[in-house]
N, CA, C and O atoms as a Tinker XYZ file with bonds, in Angstrom:
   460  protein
     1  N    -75.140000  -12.175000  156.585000    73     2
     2  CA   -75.758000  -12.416000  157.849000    64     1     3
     3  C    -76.954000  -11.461000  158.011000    63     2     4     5
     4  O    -76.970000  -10.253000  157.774000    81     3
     5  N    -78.057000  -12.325000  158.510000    73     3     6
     6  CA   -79.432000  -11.111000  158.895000    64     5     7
     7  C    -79.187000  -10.413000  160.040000    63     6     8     9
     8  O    -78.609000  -10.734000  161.078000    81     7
     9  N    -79.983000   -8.905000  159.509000    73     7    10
    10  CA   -79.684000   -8.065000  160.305000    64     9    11
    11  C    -80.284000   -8.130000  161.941000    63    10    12    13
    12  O    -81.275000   -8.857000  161.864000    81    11
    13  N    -80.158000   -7.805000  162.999000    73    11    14
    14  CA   -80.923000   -8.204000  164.204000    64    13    15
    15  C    -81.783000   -7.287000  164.452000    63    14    16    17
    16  O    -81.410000   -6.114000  164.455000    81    15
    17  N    -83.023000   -7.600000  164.695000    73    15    18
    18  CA   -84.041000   -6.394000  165.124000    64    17    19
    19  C    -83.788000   -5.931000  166.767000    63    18    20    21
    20  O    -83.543000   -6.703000  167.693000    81    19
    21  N    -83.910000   -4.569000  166.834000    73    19    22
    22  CA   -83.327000   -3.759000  167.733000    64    21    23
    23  C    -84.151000   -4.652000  169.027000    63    22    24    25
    24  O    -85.169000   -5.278000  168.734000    81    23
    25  N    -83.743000   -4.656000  170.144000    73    23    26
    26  CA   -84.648000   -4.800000  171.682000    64    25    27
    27  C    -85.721000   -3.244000  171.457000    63    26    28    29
    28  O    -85.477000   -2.161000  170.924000    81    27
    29  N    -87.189000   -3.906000  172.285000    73    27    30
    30  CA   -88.089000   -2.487000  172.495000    64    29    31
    31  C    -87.656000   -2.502000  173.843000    63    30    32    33
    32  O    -87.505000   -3.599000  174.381000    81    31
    33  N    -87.369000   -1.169000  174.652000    73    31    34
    34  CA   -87.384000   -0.899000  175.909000    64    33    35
    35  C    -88.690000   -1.849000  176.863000    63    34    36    37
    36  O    -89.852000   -1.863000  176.456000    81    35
    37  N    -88.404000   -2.346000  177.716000    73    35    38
    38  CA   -89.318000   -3.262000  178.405000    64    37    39
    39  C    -90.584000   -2.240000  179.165000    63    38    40    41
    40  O    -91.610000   -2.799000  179.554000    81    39
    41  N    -90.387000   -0.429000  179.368000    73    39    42
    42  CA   -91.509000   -0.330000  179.530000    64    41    43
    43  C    -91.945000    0.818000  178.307000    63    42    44    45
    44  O    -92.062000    2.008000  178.600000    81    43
    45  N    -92.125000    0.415000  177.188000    73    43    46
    46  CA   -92.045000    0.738000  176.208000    64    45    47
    47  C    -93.897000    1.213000  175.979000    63    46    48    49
    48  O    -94.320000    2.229000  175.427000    81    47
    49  N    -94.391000    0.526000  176.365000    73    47    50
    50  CA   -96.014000    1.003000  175.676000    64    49    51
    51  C    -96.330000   -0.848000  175.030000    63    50    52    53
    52  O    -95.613000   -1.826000  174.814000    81    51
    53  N    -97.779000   -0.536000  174.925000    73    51    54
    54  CA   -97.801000   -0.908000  173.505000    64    53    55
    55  C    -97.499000   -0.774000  172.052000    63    54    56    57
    56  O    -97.233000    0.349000  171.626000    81    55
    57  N    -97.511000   -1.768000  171.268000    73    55    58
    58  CA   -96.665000   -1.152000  169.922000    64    57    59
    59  C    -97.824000    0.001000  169.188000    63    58    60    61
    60  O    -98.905000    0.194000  169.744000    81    59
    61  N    -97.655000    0.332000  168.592000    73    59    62
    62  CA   -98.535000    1.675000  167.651000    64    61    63
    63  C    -99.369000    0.715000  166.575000    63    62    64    65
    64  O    -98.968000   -0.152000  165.797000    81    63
    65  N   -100.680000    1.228000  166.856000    73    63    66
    66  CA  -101.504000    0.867000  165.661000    64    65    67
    67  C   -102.113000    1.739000  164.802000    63    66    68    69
    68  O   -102.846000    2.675000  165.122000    81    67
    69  N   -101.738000    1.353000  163.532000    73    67    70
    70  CA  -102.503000    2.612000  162.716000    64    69    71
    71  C   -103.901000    1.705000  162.518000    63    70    72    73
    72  O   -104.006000    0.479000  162.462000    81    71
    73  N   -105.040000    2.840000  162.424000    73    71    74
    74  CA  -106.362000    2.440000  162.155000    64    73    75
    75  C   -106.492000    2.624000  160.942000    63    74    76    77
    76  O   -105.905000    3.500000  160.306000    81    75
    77  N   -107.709000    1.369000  160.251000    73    75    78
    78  CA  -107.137000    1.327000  158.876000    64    77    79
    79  C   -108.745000    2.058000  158.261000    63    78    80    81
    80  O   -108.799000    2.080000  157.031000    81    79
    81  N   -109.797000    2.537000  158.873000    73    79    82
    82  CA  -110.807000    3.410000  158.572000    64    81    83
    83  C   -110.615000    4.739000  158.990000    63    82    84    85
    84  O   -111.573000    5.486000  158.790000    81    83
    85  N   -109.188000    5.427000  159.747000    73    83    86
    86  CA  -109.300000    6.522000  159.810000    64    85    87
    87  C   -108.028000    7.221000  158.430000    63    86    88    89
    88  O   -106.803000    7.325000  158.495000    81    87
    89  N   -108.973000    7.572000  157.327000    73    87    90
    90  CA  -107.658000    8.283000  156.193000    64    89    91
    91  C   -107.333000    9.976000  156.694000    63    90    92    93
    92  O   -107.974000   10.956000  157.075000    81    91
    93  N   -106.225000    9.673000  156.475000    73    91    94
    94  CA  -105.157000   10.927000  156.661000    64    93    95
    95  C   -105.917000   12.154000  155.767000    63    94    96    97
    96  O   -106.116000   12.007000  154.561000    81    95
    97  N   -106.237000   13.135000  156.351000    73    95    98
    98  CA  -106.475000   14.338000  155.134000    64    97    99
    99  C   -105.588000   15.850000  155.276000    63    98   100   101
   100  O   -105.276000   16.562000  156.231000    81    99
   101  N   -105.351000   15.918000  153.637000    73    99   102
   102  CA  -104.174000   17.212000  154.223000    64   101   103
   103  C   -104.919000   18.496000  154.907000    63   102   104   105
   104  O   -106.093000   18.227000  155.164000    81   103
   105  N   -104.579000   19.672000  155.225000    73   103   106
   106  CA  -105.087000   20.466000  155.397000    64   105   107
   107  C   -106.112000   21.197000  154.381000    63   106   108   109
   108  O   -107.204000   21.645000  154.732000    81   107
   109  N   -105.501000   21.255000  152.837000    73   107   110
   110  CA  -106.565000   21.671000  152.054000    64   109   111
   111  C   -107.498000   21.148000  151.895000    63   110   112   113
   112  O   -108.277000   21.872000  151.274000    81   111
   113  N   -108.049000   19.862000  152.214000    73   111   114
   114  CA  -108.910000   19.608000  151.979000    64   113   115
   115  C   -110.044000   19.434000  153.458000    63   114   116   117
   116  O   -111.109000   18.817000  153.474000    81   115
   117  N   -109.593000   19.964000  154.260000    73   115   118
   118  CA  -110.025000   20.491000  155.317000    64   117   119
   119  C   -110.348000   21.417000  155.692000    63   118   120   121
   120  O   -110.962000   21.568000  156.748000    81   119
   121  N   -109.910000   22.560000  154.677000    73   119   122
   122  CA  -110.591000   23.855000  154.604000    64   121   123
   123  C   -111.767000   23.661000  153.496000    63   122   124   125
   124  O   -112.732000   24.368000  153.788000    81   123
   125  N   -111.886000   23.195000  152.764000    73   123   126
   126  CA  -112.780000   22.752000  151.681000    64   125   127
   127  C   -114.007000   22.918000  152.005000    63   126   128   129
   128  O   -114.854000   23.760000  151.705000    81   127
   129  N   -113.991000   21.442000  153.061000    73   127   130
   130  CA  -115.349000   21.314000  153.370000    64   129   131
   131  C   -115.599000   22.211000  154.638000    63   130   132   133
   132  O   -116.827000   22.294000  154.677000    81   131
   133  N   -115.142000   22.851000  155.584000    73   131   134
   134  CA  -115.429000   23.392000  156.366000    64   133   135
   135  C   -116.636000   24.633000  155.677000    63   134   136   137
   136  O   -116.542000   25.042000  154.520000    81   135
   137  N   -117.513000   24.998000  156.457000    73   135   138
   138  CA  -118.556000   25.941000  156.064000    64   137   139
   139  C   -118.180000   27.457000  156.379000    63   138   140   141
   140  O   -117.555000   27.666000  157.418000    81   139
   141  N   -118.591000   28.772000  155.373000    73   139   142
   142  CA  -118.518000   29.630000  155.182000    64   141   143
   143  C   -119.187000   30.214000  156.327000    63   142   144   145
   144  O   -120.372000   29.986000  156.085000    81   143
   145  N   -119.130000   30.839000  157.443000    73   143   146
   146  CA  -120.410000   31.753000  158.274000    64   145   147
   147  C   -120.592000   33.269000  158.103000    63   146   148   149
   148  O   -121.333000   34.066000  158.677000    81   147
   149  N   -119.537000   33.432000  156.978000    73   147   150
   150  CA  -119.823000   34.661000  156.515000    64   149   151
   151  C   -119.375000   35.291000  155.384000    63   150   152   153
   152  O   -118.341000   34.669000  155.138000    81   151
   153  N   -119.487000   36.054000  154.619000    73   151   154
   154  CA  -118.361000   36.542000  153.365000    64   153   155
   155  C   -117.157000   37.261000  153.878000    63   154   156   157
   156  O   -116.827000   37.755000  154.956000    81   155
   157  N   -116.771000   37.166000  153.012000    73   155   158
   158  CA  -114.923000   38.003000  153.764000    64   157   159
   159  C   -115.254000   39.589000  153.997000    63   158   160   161
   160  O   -114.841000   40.071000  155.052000    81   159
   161  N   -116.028000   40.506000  153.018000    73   159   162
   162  CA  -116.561000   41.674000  152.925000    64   161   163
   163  C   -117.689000   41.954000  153.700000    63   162   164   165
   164  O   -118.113000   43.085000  153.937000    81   163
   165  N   -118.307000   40.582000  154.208000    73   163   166
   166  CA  -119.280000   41.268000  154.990000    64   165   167
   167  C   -119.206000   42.090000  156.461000    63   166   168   169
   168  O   -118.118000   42.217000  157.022000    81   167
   169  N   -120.638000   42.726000  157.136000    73   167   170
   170  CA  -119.554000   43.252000  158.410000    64   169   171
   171  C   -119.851000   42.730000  159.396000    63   170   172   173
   172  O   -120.892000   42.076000  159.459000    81   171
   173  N   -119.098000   42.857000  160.348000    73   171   174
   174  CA  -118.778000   41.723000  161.619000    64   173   175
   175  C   -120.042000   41.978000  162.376000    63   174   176   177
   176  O   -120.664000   43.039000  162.428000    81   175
   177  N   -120.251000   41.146000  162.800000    73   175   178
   178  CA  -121.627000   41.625000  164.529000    64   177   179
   179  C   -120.689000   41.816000  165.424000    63   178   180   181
   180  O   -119.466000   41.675000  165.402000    81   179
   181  N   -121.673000   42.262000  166.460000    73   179   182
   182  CA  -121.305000   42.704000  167.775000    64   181   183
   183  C   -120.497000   41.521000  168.357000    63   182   184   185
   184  O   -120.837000   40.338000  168.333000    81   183
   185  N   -119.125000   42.159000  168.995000    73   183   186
   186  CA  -118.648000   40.824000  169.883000    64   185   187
   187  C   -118.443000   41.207000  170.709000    63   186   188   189
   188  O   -117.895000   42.305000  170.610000    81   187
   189  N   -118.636000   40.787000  171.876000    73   187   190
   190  CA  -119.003000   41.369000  173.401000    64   189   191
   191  C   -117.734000   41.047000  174.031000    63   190   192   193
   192  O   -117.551000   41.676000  175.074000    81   191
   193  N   -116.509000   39.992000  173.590000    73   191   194
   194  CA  -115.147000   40.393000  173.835000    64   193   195
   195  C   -114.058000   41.350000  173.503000    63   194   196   197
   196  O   -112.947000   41.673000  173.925000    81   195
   197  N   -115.076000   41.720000  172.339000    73   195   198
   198  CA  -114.116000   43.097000  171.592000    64   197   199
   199  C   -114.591000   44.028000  172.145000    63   198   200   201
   200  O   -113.917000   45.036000  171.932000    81   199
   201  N   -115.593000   44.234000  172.879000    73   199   202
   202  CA  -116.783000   45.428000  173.545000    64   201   203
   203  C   -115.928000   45.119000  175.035000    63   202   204   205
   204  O   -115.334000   46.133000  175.401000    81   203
   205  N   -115.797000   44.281000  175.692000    73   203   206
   206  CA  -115.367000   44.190000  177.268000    64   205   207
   207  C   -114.031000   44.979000  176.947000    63   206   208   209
   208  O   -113.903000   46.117000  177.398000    81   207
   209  N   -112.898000   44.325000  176.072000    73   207   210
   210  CA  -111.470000   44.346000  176.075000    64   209   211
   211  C   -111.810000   46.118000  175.310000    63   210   212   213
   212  O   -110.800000   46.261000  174.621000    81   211
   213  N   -112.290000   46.842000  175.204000    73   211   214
   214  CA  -112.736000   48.355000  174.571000    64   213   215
   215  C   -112.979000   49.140000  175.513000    63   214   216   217
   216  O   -112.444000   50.244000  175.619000    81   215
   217  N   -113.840000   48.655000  176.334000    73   215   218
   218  CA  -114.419000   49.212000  177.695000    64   217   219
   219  C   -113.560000   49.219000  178.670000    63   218   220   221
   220  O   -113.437000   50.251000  179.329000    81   219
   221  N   -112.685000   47.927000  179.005000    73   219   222
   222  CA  -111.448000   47.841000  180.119000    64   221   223
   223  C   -110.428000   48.995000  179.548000    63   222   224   225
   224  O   -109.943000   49.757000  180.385000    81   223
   225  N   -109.997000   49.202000  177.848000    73   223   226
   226  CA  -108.697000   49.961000  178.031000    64   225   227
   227  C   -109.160000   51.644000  178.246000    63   226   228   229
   228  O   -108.427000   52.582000  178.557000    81   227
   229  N   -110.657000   51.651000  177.959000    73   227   230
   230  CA  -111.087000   52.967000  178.577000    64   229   231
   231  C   -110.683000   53.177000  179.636000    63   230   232   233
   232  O   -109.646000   53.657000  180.094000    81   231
   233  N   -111.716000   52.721000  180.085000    73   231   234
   234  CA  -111.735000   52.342000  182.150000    64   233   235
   235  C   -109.838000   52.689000  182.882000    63   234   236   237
   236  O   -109.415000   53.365000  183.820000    81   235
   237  N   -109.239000   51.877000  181.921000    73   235   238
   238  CA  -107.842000   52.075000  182.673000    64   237   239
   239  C   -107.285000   53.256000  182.230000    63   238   240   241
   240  O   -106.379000   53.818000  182.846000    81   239
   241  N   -107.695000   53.614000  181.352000    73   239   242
   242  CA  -106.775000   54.935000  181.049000    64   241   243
   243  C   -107.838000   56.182000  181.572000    63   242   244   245
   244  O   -107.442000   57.342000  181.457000    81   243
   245  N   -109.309000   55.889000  182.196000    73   243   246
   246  CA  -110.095000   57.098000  183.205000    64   245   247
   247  C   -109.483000   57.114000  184.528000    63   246   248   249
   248  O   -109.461000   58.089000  185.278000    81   247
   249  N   -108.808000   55.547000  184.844000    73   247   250
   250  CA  -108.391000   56.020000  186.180000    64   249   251
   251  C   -107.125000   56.974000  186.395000    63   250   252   253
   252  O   -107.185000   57.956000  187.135000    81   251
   253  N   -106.187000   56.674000  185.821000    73   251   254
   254  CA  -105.107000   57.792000  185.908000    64   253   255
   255  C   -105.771000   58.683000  185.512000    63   254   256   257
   256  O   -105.567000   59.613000  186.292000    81   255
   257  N   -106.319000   58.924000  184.915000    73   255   258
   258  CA  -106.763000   60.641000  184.431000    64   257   259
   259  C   -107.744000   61.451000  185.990000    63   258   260   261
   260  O   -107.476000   62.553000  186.469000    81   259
   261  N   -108.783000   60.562000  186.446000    73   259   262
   262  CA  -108.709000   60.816000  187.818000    64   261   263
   263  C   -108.031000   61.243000  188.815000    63   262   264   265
   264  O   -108.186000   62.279000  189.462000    81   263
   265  N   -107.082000   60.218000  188.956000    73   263   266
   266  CA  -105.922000   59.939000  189.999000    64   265   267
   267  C   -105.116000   62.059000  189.952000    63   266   268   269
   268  O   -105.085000   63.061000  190.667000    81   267
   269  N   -104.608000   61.532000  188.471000    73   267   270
   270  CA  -103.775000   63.013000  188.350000    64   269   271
   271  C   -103.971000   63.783000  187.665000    63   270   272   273
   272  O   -103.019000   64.545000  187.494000    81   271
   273  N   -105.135000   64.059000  186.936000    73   271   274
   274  CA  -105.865000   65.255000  186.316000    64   273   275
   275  C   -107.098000   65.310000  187.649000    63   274   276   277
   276  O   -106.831000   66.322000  188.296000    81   275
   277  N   -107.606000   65.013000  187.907000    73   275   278
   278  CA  -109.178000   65.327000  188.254000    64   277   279
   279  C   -108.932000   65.503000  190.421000    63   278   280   281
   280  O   -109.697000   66.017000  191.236000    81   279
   281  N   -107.482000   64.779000  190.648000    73   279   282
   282  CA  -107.073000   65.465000  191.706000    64   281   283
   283  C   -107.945000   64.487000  192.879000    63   282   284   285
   284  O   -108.025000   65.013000  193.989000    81   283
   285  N   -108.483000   63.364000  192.753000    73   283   286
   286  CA  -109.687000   62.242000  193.043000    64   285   287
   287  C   -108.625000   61.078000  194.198000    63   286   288   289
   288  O   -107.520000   60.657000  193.857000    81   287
   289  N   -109.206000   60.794000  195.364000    73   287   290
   290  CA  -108.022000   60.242000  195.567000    64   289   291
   291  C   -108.361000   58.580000  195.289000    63   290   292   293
   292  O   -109.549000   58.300000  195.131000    81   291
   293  N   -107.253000   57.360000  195.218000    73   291   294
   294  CA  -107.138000   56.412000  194.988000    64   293   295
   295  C   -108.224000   55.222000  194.726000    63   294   296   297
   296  O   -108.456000   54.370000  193.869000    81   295
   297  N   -108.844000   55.749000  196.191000    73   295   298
   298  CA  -110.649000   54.805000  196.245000    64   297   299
   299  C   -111.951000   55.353000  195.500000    63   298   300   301
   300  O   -112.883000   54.733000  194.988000    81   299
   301  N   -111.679000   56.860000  195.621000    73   299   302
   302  CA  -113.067000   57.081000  195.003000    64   301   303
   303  C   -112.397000   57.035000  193.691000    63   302   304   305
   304  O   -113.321000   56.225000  193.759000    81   303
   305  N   -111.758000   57.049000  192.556000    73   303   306
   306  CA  -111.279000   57.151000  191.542000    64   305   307
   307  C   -111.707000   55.628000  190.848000    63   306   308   309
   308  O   -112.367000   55.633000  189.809000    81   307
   309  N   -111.262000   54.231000  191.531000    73   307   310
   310  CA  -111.552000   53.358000  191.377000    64   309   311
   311  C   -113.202000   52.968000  190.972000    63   310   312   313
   312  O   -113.791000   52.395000  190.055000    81   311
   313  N   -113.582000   53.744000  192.421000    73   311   314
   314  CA  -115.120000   53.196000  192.359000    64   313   315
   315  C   -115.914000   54.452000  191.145000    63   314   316   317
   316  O   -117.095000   54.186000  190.921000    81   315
   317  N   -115.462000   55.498000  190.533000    73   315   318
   318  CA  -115.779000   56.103000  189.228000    64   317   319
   319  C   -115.572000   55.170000  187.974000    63   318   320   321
   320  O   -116.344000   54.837000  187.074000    81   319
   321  N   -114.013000   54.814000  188.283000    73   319   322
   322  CA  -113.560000   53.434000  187.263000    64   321   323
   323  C   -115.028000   52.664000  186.771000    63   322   324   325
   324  O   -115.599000   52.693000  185.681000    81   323
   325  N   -115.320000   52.086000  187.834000    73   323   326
   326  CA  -115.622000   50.493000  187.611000    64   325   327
   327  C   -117.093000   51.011000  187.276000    63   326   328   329
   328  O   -117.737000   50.389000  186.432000    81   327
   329  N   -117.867000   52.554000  188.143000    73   327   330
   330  CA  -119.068000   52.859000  187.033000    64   329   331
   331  C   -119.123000   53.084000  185.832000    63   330   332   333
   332  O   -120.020000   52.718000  185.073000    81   331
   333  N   -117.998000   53.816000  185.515000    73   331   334
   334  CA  -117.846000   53.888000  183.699000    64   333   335
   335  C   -117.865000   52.848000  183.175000    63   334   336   337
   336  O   -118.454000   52.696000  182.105000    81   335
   337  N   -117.176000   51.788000  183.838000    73   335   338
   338  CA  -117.291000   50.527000  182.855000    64   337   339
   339  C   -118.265000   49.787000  182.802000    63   338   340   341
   340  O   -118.345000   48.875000  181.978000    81   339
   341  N   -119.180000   50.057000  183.681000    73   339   342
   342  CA  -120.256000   49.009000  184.096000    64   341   343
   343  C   -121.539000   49.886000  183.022000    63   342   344   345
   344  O   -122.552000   49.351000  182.574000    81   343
   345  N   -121.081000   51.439000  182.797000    73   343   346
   346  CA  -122.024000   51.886000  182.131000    64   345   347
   347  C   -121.291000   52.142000  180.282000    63   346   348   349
   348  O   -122.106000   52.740000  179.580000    81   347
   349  N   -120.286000   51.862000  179.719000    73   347   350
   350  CA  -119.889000   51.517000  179.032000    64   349   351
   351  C   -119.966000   50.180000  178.279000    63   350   352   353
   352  O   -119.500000   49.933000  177.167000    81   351
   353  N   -120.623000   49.389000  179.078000    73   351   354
   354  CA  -120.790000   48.196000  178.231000    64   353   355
   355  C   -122.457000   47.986000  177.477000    63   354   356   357
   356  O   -122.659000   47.581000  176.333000    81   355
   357  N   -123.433000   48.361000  178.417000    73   355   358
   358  CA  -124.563000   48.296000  177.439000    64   357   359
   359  C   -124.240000   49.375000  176.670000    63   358   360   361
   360  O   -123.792000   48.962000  175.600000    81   359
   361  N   -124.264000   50.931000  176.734000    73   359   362
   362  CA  -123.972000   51.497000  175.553000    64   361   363
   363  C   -123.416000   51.608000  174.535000    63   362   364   365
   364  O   -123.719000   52.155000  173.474000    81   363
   365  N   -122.248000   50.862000  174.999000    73   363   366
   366  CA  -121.563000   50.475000  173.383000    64   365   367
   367  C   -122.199000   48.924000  172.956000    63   366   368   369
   368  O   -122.095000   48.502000  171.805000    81   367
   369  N   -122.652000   48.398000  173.695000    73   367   370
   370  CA  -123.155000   47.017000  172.469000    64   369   371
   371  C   -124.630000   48.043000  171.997000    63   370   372   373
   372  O   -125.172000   47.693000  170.949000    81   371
   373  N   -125.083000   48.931000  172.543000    73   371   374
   374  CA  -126.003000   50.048000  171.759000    64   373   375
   375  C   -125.549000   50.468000  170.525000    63   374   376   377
   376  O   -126.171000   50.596000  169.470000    81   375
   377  N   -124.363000   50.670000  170.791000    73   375   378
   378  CA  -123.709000   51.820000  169.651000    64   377   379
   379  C   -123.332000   50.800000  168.512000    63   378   380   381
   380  O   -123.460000   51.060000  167.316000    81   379
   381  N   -122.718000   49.271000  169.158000    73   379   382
   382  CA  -122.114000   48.600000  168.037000    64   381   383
   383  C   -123.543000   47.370000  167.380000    63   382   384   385
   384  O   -123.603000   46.677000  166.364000    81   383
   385  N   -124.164000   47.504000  168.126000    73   383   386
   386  CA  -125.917000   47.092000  167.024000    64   385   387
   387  C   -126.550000   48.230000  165.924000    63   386   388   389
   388  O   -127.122000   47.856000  164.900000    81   387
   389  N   -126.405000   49.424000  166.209000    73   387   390
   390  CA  -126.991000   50.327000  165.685000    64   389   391
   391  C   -125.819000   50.329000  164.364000    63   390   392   393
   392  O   -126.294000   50.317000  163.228000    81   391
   393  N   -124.227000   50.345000  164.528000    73   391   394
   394  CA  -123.638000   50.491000  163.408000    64   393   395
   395  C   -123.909000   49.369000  163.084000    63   394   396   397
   396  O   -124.941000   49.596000  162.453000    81   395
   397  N   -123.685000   47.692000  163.003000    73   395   398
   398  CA  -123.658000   46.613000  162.948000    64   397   399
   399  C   -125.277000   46.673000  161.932000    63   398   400   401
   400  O   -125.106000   45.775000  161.108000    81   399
   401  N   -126.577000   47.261000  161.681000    73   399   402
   402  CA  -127.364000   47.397000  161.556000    64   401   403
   403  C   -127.377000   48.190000  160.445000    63   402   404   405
   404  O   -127.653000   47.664000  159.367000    81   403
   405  N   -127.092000   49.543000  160.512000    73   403   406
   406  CA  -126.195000   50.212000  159.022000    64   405   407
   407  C   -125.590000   49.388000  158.038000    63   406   408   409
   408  O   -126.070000   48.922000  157.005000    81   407
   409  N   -124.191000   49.260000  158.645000    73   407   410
   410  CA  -123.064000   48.486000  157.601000    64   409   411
   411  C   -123.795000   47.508000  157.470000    63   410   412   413
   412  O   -124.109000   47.696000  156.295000    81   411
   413  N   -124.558000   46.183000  157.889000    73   411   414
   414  CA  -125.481000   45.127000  156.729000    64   413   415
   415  C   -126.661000   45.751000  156.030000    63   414   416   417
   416  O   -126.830000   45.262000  154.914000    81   415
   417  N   -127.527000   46.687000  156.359000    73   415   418
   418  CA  -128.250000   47.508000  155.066000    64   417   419
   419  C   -127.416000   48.305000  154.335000    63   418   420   421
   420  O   -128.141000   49.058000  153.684000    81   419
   421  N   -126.574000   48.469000  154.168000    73   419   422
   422  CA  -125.534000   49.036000  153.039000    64   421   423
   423  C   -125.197000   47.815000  152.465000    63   422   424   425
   424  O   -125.447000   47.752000  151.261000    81   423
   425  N   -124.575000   46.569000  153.106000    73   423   426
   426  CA  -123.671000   45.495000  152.684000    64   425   427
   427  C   -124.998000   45.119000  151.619000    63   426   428   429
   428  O   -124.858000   45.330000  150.414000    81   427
   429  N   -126.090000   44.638000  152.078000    73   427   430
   430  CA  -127.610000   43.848000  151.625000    64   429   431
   431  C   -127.874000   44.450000  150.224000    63   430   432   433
   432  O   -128.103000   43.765000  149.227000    81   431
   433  N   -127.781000   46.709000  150.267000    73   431   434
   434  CA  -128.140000   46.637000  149.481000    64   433   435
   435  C   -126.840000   46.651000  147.838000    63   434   436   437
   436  O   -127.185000   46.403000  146.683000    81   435
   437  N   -125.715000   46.936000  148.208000    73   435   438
   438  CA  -124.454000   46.444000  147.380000    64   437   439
   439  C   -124.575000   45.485000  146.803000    63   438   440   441
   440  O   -124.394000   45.476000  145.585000    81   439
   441  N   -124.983000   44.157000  147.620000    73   439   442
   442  CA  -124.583000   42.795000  147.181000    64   441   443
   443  C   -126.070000   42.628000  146.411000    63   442   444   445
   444  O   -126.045000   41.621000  145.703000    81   443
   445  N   -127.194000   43.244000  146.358000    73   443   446
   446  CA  -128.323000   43.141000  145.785000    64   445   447
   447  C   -128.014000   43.476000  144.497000    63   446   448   449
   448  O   -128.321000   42.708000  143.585000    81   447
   449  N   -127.282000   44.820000  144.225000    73   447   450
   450  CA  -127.043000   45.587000  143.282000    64   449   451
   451  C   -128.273000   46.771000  143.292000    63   450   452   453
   452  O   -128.400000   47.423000  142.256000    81   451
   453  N   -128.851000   46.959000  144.022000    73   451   454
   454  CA  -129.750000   48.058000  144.299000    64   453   455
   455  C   -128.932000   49.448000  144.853000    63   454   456   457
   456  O   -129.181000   50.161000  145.825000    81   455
   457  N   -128.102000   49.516000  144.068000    73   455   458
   458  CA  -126.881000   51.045000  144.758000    64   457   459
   459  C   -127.872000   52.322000  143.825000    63   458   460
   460  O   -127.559000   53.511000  143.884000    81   459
């Protein structure tokens, strides 16, 4: 006896269509073609989320030091806070162009072979 095909739930969807111009690709070959934007050895640029999230864990660890080293009370401590940080961020994307600027004329002249 043939077997019976199951009932689809009545609010089931439409049935599934596979598209027959979209081919399946595994992951390796998806790293393949993806493009290089940098060498693995080379050195990073400035990233201004690694510079904010640098500057904030300063900032939080000046305010307690305020608060209970520096004897500062709650408000003015804050508003010292938030100048350090506000003056912590151009100087360190200063500081991290100037190294960022080094480490690729070192990297440039290595990979030249001009050591």
């Amino acid at each position: 006896m043939a077997k019976r095909r199951k009932r689809r739930r009545p609010k089931a969807g439409p049935q599934p269509v596979k598209h027959p111009g979209r081919e399946v690709e595994s992951a390796s070959e998806k790293k393949k073609d993806a493009p290089v934007r940098r060498e693995p050895d080379a050195p990073r640029p400035v990233s201004y989320k690694g510079l904010a999230i640098r500057a904030g864990i300063v900032a939080a660890l000046f305010y307690p030091y305020l608060l209970y080293i520096g004897g500062e009370s709650p408000s003015v401590a804050l508003i010292w806070t938030v100048i350090a940080f506000a003056i912590m961020m151009p100087v360190g994307i200063a500081i991290d162009h100037v190294r960022y600027r080094l480490q690729r004329k070192r990297y440039d002249q290595r990979v030249s072979g001009a050591e």
